[in-house]
C-alpha positions in Angstrom: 0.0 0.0 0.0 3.2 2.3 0.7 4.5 2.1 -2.8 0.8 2.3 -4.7 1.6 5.5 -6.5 5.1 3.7 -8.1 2.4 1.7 -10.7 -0.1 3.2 -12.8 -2.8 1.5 -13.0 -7.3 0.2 -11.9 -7.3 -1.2 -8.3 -9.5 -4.1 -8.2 -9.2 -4.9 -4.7 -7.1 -4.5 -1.2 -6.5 -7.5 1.0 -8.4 -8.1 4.5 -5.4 -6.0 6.2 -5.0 -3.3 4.2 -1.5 -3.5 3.6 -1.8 -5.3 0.5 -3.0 -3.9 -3.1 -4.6 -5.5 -6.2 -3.9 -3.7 -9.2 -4.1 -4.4 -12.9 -1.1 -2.2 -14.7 -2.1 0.2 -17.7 -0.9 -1.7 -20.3 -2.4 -4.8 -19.3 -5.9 -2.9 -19.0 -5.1 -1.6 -22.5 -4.7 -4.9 -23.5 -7.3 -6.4 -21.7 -10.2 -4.1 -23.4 -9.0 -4.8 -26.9 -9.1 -8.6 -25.8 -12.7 -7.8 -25.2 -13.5 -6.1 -28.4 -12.1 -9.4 -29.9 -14.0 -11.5 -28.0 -17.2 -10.0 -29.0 -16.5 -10.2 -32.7 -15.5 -13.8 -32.2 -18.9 -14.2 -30.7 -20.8 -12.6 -33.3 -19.0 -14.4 -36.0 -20.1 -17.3 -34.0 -23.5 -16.8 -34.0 -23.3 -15.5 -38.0 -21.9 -19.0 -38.8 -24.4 -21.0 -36.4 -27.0 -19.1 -38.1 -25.7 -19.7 -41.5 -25.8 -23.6 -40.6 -29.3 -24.0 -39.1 -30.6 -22.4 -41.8 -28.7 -25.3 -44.2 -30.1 -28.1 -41.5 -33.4 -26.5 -41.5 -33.7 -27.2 -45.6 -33.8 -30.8 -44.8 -35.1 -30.9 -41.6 -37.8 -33.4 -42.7 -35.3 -35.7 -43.9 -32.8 -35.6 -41.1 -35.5 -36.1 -38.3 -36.6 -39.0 -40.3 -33.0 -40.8 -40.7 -32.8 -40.2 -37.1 -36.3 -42.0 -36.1 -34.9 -44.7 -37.9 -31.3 -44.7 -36.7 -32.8 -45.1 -33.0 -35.1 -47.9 -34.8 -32.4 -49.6 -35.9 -30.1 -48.9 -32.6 -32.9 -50.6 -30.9 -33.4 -53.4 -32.6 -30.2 -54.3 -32.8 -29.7 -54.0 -29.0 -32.5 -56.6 -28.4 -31.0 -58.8 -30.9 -27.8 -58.7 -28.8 -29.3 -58.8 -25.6 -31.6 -61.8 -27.0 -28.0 -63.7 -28.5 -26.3 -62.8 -25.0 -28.9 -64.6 -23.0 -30.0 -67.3 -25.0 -33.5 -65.9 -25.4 -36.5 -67.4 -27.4 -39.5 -65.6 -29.7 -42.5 -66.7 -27.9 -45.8 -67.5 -29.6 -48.6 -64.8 -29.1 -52.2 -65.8 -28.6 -55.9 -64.2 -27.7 -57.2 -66.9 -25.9 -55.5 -65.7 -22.4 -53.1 -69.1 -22.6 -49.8 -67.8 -20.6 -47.2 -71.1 -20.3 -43.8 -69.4 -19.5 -41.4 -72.7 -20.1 -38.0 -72.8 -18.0 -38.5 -69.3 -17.9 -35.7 -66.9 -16.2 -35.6 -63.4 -13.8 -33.6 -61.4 -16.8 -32.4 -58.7 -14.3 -31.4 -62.2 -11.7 -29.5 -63.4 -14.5 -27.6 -60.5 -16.0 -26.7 -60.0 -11.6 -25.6 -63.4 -11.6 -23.2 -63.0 -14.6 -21.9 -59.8 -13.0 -20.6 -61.9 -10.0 -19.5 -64.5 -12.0 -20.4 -65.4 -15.7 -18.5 -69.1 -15.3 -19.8 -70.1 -11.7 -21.8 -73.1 -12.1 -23.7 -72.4 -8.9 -24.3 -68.9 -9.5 -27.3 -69.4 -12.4 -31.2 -68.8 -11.9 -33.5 -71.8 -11.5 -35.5 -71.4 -14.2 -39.5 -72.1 -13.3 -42.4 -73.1 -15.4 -45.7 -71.3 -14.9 -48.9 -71.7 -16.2 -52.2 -69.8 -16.3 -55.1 -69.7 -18.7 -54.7 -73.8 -19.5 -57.3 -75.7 -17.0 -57.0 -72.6 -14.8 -56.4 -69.0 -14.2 -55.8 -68.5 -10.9 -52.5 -69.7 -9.2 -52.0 -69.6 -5.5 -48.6 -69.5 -4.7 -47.4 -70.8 -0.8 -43.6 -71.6 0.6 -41.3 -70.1 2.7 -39.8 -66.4 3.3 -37.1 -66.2 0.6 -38.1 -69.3 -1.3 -38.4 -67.5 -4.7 -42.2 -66.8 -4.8 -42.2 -63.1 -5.0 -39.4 -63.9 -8.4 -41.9 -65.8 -9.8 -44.2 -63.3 -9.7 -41.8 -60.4 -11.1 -40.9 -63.4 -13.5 -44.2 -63.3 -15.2 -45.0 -60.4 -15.6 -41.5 -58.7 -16.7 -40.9 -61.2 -20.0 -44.9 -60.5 -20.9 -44.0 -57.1 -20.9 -41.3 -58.3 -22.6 -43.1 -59.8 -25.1 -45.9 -57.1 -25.5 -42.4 -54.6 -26.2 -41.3 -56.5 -29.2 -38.7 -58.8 -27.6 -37.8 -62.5 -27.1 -37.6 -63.5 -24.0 -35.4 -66.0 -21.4 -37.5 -69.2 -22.0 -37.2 -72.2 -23.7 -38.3 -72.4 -27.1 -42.5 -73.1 -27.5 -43.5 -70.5 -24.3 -46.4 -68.8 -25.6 -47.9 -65.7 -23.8 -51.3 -63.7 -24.3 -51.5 -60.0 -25.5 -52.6 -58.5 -21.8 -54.4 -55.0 -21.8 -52.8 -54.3 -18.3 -50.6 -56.0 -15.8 -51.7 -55.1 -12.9 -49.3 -55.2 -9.6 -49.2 -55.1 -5.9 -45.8 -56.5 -4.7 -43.8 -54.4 -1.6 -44.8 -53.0 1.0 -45.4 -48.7 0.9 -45.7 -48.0 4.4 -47.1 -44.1 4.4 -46.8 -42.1 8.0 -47.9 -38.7 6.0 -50.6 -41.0 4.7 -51.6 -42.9 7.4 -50.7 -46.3 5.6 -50.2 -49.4 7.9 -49.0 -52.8 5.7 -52.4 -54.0 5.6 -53.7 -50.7 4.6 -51.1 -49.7 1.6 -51.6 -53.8 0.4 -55.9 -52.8 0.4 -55.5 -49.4 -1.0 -53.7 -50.7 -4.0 -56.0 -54.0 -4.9 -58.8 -51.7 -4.8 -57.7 -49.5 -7.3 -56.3 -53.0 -9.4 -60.3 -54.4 -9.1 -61.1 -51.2 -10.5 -59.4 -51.7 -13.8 -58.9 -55.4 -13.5 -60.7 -57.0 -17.2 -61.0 -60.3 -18.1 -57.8 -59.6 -20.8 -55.6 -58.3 -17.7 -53.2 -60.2 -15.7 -53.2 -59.5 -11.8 -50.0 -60.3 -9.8 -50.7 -59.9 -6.3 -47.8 -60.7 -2.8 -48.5 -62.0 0.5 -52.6 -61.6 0.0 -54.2 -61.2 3.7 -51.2 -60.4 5.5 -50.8 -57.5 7.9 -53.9 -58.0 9.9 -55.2 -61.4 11.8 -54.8 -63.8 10.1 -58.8 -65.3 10.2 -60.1 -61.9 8.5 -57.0 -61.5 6.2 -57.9 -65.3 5.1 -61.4 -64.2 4.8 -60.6 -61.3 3.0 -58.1 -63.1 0.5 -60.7 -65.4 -0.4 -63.9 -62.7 -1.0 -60.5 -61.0 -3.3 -59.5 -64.2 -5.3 -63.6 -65.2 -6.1 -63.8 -61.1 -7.5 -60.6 -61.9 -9.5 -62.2 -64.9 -10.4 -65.7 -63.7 -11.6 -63.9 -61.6 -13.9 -62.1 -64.1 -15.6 -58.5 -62.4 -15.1 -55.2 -64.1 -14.9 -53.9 -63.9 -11.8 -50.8 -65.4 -9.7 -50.5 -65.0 -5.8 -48.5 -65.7 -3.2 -49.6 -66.2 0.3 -48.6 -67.6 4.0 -52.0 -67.9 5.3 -52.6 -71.9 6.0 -56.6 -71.3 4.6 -55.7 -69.9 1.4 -53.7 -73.2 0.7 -57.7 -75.1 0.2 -59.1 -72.9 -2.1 -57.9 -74.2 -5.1 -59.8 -77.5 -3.3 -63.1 -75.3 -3.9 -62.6 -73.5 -7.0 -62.0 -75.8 -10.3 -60.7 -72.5 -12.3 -57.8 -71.9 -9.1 -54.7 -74.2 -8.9 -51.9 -74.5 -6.5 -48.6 -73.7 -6.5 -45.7 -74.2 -4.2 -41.9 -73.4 -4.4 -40.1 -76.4 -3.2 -37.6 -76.4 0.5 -35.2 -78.8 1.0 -35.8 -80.1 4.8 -32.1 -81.8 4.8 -30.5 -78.3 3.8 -32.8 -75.9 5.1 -32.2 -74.1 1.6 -35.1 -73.4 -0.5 -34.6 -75.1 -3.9 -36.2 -71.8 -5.8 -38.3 -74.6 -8.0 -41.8 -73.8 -8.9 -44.4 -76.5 -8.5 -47.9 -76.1 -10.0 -50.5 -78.7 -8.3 -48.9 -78.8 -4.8 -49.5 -76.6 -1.8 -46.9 -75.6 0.2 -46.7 -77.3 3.7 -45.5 -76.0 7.0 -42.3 -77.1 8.2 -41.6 -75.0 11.3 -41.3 -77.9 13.1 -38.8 -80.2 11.2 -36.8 -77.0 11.0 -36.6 -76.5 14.6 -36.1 -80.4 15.3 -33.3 -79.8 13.0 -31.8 -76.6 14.9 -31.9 -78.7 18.3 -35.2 -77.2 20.2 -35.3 -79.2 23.0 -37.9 -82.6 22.5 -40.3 -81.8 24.9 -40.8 -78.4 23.4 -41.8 -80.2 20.0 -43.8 -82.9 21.5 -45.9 -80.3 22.8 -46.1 -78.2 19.6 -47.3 -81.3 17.8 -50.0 -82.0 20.2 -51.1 -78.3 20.0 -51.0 -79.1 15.8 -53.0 -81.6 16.5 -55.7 -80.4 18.0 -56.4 -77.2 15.2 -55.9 -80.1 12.2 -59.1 -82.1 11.9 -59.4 -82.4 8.3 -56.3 -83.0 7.5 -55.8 -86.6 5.8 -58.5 -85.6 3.9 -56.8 -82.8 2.5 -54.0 -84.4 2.1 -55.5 -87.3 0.2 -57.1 -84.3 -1.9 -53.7 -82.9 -2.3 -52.3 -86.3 -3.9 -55.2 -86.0 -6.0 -54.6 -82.8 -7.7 -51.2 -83.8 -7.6 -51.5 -86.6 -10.3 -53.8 -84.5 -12.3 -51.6 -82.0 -12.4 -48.9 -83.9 -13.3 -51.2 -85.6 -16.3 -51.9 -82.2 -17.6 -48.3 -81.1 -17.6 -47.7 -84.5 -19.7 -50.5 -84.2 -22.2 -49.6 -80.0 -22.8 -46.2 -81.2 -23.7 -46.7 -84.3 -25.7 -49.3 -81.8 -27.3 -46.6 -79.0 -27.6 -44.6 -81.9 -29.7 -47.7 -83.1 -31.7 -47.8 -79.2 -33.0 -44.1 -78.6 -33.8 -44.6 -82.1 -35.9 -47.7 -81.2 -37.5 -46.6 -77.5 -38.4 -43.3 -79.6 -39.9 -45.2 -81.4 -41.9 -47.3 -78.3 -43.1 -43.9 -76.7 -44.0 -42.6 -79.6 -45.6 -45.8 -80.5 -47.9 -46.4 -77.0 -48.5 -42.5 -76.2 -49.4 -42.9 -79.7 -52.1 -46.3 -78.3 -53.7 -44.4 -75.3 -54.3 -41.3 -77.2 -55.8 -43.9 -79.3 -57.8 -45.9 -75.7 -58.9 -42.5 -74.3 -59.9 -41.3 -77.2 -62.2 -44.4 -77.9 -64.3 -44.4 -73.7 -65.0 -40.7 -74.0 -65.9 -41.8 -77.3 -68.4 -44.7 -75.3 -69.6 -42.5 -72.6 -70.7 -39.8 -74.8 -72.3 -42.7 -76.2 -74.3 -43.7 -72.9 -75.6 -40.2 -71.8 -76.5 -40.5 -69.6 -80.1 -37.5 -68.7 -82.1 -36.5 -65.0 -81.5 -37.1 -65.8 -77.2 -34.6 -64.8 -74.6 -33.3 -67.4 -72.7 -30.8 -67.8 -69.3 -27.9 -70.0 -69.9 -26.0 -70.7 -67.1 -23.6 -72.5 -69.3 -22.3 -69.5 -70.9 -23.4 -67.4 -67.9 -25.5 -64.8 -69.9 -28.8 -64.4 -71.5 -29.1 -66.0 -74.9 -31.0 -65.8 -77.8 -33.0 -69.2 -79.1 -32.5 -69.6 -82.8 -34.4 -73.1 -83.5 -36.5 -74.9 -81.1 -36.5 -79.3 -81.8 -39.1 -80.1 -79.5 -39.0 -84.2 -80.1 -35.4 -84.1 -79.8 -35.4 -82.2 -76.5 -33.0 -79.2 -77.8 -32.8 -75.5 -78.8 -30.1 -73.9 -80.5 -29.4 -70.5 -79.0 -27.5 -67.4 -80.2 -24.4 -66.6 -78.0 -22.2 -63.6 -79.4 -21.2 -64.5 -82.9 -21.6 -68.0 -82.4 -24.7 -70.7 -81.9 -24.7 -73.5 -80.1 -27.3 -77.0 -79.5 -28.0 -77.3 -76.0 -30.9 -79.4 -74.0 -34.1 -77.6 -72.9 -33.5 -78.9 -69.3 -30.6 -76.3 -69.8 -32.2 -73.1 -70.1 -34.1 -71.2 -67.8 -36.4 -67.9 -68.3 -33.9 -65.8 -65.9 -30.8 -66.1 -63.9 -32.8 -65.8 -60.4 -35.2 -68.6 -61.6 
């Protein structure tokens, strides 16, 4: 600050103290304001050549709008094809008559996780499952254990028909075949709501309500852990008054429960079925398989005979199970029943499934020969109509040729090739090179 006058020059600032000044010499100002004056004609001449080039892009903006729709098309196309390649995915068949059979079918975000970890681990790979709805009925009730893969195979289903509704093929084996849905309608998670006052029970209610709204009989319902979050009498009670409303409306519907009474109502409703993802006792693991027919039974207490509860405990458990189960060899007789059906209706759909691929073989292959048969007889028809002066396709010389004499009894033609002629068969001439 002592020495300010010794520089000319704008003071821009001074430092907290005071003792220190800021200042921007003369000849740099100078400099600096020409520096400006440059800058603002480099802008101008900027915006002068911007202008100068939307006005070329706006001549064709049609045109270049329209090679970009199509360059996303294509970009998206392409990436299902390599998304379809990378995962081994099939083109399932479409249909209108609600039939949904989902065939070793795969979680696509489970898998592409899985190959994240570890694309070579042979342990690391989703079960596939095989679900069914629309063929002998269209309710599925789903029962097993926490983390046994029921809530996947719910998010299964209705991710690849979205999948196939958006144009792509999807991770199932080959003959899956899926209807065209008008809505898929959802309640899976719990959205617990203190601004809105939402318990579990209430969020689950206040969503199925608004699905039986806009449920139609072309409109697959996917609905987790039906009647829980309240006792478990009224939320069985409830479930069941929900799955006969689904059912008057002829939906599709898959759901997954823990209540015990929701297990029988597939016993009392021919158009409902069971379903059960399997639990290996041994391992205590959940196997992750889906099992259409079969309910799926408690087994609280071999677990905990497993993990060493003492034996009185368990005797006394038992003789408490006892007492609440009075029907149930009959339902387990039941149970065996459905079983074997079910398992004689998985049989017959895929010895079916065959009988079509052979027939639609056949089709092909009869079709394909009355076509080869069509195609000659034209081809002797022409030969036999062959008139000096035609043009003919030699693919002996490689090039169109001109027929000079036709000797129908003796099966030839002479043809005109450059300067030359030459006698060749019939059977060697054609009308054009792509024929």
């Amino acid at each position: 600050a002592n020495h300010r006058q010794k520089i000319a020059g704008v003071v821009h600032r001074t430092s907290s103290t005071g003792e220190t000044i800021f200042i921007e010499p003369a000849a740099i100002a100078n400099l600096s304001a020409e520096r400006t004056l440059l800058k603002v004609d480099e802008d101008r001449e900027i915006r002068r050549i911007l202008r100068k080039l939307s006005a070329e892009i706006g001549k064709s903006a049609r045109q270049i709008n329209s090679a970009i729709e199509v360059i996303g098309r294509v970009d998206l196309i392409t990436a299902r094809a390599k998304h379809s390649r990378e995962f081994q995915m099939t083109a399932p068949e479409l249909n209108t008559e609600g039939r949904l059979w989902l065939r070793a079918a795969r979680h696509p975000l489970l898998e592409g996780f899985f190959r994240q970890i570890d694309p070579h681990s042979p342990t690391k790979k989703v079960v596939p499952i095989e679900v069914r709805l629309g063929v002998g009925f269209n309710l599925l009730v789903i029962t097993g254990p926490n983390t046994g893969g029921k809530t996947v195979a719910l998010k299964t289903t209705g991710l690849l028909a979205l999948m196939a509704q958006s144009g792509m093929h999807i991770p199932a084996q080959e003959g899956s075949t899926l209807p065209v849905f008008d809505q898929i309608l959802v309640d899976i998670g719990d959205e617990q709501s203190l601004e809105q006052s939402l318990s579990t029970f209430s969020s689950h209610i206040s969503r199925i309500a608004a699905i039986l709204k806009q449920a139609t009989a072309n409109s697959l319902i996917l609905l987790d852990e039906l009647g829980a979050g309240t006792d478990p009498t009224e939320g069985a009670a409830l479930g069941r008054a929900i799955l006969d409303e689904i059912d008057m409306r002829s939906c599709r519907a898959m759901v997954t429960t823990h209540l015990g009474d929701l297990k029988t109502y597939a016993f009392s409703n021919d158009r409902a079925e069971n379903g059960a993802v399997e639990f290996d006792i041994e391992t205590l693991r959940p196997t992750y398989r889906l099992q259409i027919g079969v309910f799926g039974m408690s087994n609280a207490l071999k677990i905990a005979r497993r993990l060493k509860l003492p034996k009185e405990l368990l005797k006394r458990a038992r003789r408490y199970l006892k007492r609440r189960k009075g029907k149930t060899s009959e339902l387990v007789r039941l149970q065996q029943l459905r079983e074997e059906a079910e398992k004689s209706r998985s049989d017959a759909l895929a010895a079916q499934h065959a009988a079509d691929l052979a027939r639609e073989d056949y089709e092909a292959r009869i079709l394909h020969q009355k076509k080869e048969e069509e195609a000659i007889k034209a081809l002797r028809d022409w030969r036999q109509k062959l008139q000096p002066g035609d043009q003919v396709w030699s693919p002996k010389f490689g090039k169109m040729a001109k027929v000079a004499r036709v000797e129908q009894r003796k099966g030839t033609l002479m043809i005109s090739v450059g300067i030359g002629q030459w006698e060749v068969p019939l059977d060697e001439v054609f009308p054009s090179e792509k024929k």
